[in-house]
N, C-alpha and C positions, 0 to 999 in steps of 0.2 A: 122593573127589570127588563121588562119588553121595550121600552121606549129607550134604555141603555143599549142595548143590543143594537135594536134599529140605530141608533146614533153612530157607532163604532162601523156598523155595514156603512152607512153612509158617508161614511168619513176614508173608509177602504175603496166606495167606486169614486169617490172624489178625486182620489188619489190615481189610482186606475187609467181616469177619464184623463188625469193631467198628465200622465207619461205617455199616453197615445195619441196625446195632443201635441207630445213635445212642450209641456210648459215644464213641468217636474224633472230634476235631473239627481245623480245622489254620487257624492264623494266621496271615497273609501280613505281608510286610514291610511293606504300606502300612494296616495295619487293628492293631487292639486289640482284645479281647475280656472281656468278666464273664461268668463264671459264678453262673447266679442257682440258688436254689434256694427256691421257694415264691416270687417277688418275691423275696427278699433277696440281697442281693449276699454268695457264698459268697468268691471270690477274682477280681482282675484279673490279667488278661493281656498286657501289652506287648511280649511278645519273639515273633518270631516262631517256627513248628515247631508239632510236631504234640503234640496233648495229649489226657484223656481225663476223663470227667467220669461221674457217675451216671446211667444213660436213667430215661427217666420219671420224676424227681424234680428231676435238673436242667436247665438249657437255657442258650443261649450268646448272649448279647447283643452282636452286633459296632460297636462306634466306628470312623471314619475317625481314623488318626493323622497326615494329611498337612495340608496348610497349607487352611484352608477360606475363602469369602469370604462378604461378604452385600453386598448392596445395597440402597440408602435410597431412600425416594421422596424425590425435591426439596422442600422445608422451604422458607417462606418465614419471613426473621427480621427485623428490625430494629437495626441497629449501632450502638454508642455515640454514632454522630456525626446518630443520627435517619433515616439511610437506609436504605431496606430493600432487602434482597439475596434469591436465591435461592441455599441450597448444595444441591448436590448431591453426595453423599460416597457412600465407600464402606472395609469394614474386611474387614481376615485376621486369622487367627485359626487357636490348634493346641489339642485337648484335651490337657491336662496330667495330667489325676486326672480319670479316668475315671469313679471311683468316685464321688468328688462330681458329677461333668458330671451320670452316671447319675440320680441319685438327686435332683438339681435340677430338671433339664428334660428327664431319660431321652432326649429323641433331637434329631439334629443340625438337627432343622425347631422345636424346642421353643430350641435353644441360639443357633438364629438369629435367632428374633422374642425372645427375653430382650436379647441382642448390640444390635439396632438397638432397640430401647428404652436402652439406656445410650448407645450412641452416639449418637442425634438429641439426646439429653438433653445428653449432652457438649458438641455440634456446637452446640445454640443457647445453653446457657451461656458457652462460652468464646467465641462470634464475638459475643456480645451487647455482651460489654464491652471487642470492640476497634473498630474505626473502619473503613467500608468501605474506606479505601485501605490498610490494613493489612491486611485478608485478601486484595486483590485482585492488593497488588504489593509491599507492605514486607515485610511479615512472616508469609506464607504458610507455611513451612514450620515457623518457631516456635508458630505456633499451630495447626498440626496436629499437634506432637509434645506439645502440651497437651493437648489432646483425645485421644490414645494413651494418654498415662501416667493421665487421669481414667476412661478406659474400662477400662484393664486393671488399676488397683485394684478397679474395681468388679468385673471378669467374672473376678478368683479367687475370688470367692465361689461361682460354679458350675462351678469346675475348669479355666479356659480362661484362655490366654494371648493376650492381643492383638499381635498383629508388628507389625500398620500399621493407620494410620487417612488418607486423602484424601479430598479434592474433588477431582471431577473438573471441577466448575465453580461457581464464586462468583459472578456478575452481578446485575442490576439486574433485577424485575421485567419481562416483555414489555412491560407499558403504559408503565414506567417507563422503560423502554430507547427504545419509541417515542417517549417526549415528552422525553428527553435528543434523539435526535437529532433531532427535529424543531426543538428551540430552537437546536441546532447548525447546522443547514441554517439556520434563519432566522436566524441570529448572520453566515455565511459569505455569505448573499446578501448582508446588509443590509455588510457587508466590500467586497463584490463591485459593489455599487452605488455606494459612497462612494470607491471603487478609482476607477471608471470615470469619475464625475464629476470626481473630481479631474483624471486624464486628458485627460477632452475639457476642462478649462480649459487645464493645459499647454498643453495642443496650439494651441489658439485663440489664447493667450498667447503662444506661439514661431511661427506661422502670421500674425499681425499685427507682429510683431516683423520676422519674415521680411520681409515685403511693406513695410514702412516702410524698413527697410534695402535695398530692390530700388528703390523711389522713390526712394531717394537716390542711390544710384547710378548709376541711369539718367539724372538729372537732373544728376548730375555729368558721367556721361560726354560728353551730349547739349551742356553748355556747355564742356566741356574740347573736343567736337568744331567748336564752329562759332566758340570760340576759335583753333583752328587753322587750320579751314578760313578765316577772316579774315585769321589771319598769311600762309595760301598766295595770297588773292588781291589782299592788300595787295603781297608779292613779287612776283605776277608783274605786279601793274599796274606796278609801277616797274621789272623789268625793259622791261618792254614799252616803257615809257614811256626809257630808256633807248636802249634799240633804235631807237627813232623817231628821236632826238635824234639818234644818232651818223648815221642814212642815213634820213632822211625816206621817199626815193624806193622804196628796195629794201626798208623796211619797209613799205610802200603795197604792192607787187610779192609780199612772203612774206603780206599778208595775204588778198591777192585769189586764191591761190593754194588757200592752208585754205580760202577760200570755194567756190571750185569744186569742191572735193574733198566739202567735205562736200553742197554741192546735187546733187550726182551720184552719190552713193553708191548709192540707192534702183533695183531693177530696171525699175522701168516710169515712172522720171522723164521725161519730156516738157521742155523747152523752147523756146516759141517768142518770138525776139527778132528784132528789128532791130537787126543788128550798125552801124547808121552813126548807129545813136540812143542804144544801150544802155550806159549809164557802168557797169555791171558786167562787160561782157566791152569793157573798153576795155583790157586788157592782152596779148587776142587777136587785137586787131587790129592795136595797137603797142607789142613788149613796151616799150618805156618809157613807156607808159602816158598821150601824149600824147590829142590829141583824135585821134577817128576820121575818117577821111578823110571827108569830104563831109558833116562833124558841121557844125552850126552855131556 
């Protein structure tokens, strides 16, 4: 047990002695490593674990082995169809052959600015020869897997595989964008005005419409009423006239009656008469309507 022990320490300061030494170096699962010696690449390292090299003659060049990105500056281009657009893209990317990445552009700030020189290159040849409504909504995703497959023929020449190429956005120049919606605004007023105009015609058109069909109506109603009102006092002149016929006397007698009734309605009516002179209250002083006593 004690001699297992001592075994395992001394396999610990062995260990120890060797990275203090610079003999001993360790890979991690997300990194790659070349061992150079003089500048020359002695051997690559992909797998992770721990490894050992010569001090002072060699030294260890570490790669990222995980997925890396870059970003472009916005590029203005011009499309098949003469319009000019803004892309803004961006690409990932994994070192394959470290040994060529190395030996290309030695480090991952050298494999990014190589990277966005193929892809701007890619990005304005293939969106040159389609048509801005084709990058913007037809065929967006076919023509950035054109620009993928032309970037990552190009970038195995410096050890690296491209996964992906996008835009994050395709539009119109700023000025360009301002003087689209500005002809838009004044496309939608000059709409909004020939809207309205038409409108207040309708309106005046069915408002005169209106009022021509209210005059007629009124003026129908107005002769259909004093047609009526005609037929009521045609009827009752000849009932009346009727009335008198059959009892001269007692219709003389019911009309002097309505008359007093209605001269007396009023609260502060007054009358003063001579009842032995007055032929309108000659029914009150003999209801049958003879002369008044001491009349002439």
């Amino acid at each position: 047990m004690k001699n297992g022990f001592l075994g395992l320490a001394g396999i610990a300061v062995v260990i120890v002695i060797a990275f203090v030494s610079g003999v001993a170096f360790v890979v991690t699962p997300t990194t790659q490593a070349l061992v150079l010696q003089f500048g020359q690449v002695k051997r690559p390292i992909v797998e992770p674990g721990l490894y050992f090299k010569v001090p002072f003659v060699q030294n260890v060049e570490y790669l990222d082995k995980r997925i890396l990105d870059i970003d472009l500056e916005p590029q203005e281009l011009i499309a098949s169809d003469k319009k000019r657009l803004v892309a803004d893209a961006f690409a990932r990317y994994r070192i394959v052959d470290p040994v060529q990445f190395y030996q290309s552009v030695r480090t991952v700030a050298g494999g990014n600015q190589r990277l966005s020189t193929f892809v701007s290159s890619a990005v304005r040849a293939v969106l040159a020869d389609a048509t801005f409504f084709e990058v913007v909504r037809d065929d967006r995703a076919g023509l950035m897997e054109k620009i993928r497959k032309q970037v990552d023929e190009e970038a195995k020449g410096i050890g690296v595989q491209v996964v992906d190429v996008k835009l994050r956005r395709a539009d119109l120049p700023q000025k360009n964008s301002e003087a689209v919606f500005q002809r838009m605004q004044t496309e939608r007023q000059r709409e909004a005005t020939e809207l309205r105009a038409k409108g207040g015609e309708e309106a005046s058109r069915i408002r005169a419409k209106a009022d021509a069909e209210k005059e007629i109506v009124l003026a129908e109603a107005a002769r259909d009423a004093d047609r009526s009102r005609g037929d009521g006092d045609a009827a009752r002149i000849k009932i009346l006239a009727e009335a008198y016929n059959k009892d001269a006397s007692f219709f003389a007698f019911y009309r002097s009656m309505q008359a007093y009734e209605a001269s007396m309605k009023g609260t502060d009516t007054r009358v003063l008469v001579a009842p032995s002179s007055s032929e309108f209250f000659r029914f009150l002083a003999d209801p049958k309507g003879g002369a008044v006593a001491g009349a002439k």
